[in-house]
C-alpha positions in Angstrom: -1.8 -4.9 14.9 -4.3 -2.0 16.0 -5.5 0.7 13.4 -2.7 3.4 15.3 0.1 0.9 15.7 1.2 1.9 11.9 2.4 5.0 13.1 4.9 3.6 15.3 6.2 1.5 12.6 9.2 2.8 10.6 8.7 2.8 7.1 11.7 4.4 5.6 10.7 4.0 1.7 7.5 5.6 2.6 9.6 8.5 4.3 11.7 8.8 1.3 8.9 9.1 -1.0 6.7 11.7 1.3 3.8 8.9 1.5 0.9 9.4 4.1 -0.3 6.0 5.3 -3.9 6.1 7.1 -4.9 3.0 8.0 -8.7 2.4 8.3 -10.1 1.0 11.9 -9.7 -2.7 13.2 -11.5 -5.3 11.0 -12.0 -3.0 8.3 -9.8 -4.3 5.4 -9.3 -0.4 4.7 -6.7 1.5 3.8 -5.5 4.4 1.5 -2.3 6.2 1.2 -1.6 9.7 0.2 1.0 11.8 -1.7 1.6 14.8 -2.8 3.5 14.6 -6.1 6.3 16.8 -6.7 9.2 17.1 -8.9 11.5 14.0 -7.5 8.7 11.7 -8.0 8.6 12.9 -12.1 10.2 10.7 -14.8 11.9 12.3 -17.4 8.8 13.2 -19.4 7.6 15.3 -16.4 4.9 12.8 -15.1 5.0 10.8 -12.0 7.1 7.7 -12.0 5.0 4.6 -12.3 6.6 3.5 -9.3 5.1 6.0 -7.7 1.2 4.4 -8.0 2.7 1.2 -7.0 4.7 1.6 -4.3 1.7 3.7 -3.2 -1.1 1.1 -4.2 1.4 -2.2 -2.7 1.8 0.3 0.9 -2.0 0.7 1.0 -2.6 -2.8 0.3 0.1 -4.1 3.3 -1.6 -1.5 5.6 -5.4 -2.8 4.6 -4.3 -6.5 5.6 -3.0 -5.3 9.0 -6.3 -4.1 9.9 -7.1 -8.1 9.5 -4.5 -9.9 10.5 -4.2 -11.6 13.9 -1.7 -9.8 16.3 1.7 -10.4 16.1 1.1 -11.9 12.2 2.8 -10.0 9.5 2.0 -9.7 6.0 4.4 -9.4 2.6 3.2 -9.0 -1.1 3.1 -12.2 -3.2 2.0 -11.1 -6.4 0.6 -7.5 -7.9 -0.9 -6.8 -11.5 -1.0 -3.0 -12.1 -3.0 -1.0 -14.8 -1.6 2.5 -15.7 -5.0 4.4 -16.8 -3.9 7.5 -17.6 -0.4 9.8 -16.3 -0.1 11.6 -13.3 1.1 15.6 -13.4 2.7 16.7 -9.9 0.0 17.4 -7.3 -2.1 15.4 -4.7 -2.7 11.5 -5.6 -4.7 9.0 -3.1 -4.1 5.1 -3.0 -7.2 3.6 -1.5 -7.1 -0.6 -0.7 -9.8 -2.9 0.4 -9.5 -6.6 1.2 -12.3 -8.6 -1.0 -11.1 -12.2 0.3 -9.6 -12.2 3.9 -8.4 -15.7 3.7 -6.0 -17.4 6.9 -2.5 -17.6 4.7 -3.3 -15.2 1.8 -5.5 -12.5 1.3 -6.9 -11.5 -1.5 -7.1 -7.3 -2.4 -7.6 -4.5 -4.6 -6.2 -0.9 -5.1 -7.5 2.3 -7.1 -5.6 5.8 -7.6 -6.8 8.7 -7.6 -5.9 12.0 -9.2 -6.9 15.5 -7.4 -9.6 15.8 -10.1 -11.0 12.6 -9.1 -10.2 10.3 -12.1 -9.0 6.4 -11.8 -4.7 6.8 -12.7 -3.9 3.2 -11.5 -5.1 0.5 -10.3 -4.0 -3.0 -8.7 -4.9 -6.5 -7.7 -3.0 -8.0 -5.6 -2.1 -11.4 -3.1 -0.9 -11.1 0.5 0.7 -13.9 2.5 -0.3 -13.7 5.8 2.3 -15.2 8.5 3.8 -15.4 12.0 7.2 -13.9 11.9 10.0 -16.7 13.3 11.7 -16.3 17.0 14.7 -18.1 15.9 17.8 -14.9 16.4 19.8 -17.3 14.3 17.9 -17.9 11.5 18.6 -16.1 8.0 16.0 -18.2 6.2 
C-alpha cells in the first residue's frame, strides 16, 4: 500500500471519532494520528475517554505497518499493552507510531501520545500480524 493509498481507504471508526491519519512515506515504519478532543470524546469526569489514546495509538500503529508491508498484504492488531501517563482535557492530542522490528508475519511497534503542551499522555507497544487477505468469496473463516 503506498503512503497516499490511506486516504482512499474508508475508515468509519476513525470518521466517527474525528481522527486525522497521516501516514509517513513508503518504507518508513511512520505514522501518527491526530485529534482534536472535544466534549464526545470526555468520560464522565470530563477527561478524554481512554479509548480515545488507544484507538488513536492502535490506528497509528496499523497505518505505520502499511508503510512496510508488501502490496496487497494487510495487517490486524495481535496484542497491545497501554500505559495511561497522565489525563487528557479536550484540545489537540497527536498519536505518533514507529515500527522497531519489521519482521515477515508480525511486526513489532511502539506508540507515544502527545498532549498540545507536549507531555507523554499514553503510550503503547504493540504486535502486528502481517498477511495476504484470502480470494476465496465463499469463505467466512
Amino acid at each position: 500500500m503506498s503512503a497516499d493509498s490511506i486516504d482512499q481507504v474508508r475508515f468509519p471508526l476513525g470518521e466517527f471519532l474525528g481522527l486525522t491519519i497521516n501516514q509517513g512515506e513508503p518504507s518508513s515504519g511512520r505514522a501518527d494520528v491526530g485529534l482534536n478532543v472535544g466534549d464526545n470524546h470526555l468520560n464522565p469526569h470530563g477527561m478524554a475517554h481512554g479509548a480515545v489514546a488507544f484507538a488513536m495509538m492502535d490506528t497509528a500503529m496499523g497505518a505505520a505497518v502499511m508503510t512496510i508491508v508488501p502490496e496487497g498484504h494487510l495487517c490486524a492488531t495481535i496484542e497491545v499493552h497501554t500505559r495511561f501517563h497522565r489525563p487528557v482535557r479536550p484540545g489537540p492530542l497527536v498519536a505518533e507510531a514507529t515500527v522497531l522490528t519489521p519482521g515477515r508475519r508480525v511486526v513489532q511497534l511502539e506508540a507515544r501520545t502527545i498532549d498540545a503542551e507536549g507531555r507523554l499522555v499514553a503510550s503503547a507497544t504493540s504486535s502486528f500480524a502481517v498477511f495476504q487477505p484470502r480470494v476465496d468469496a465463499g469463505d467466512e473463516d
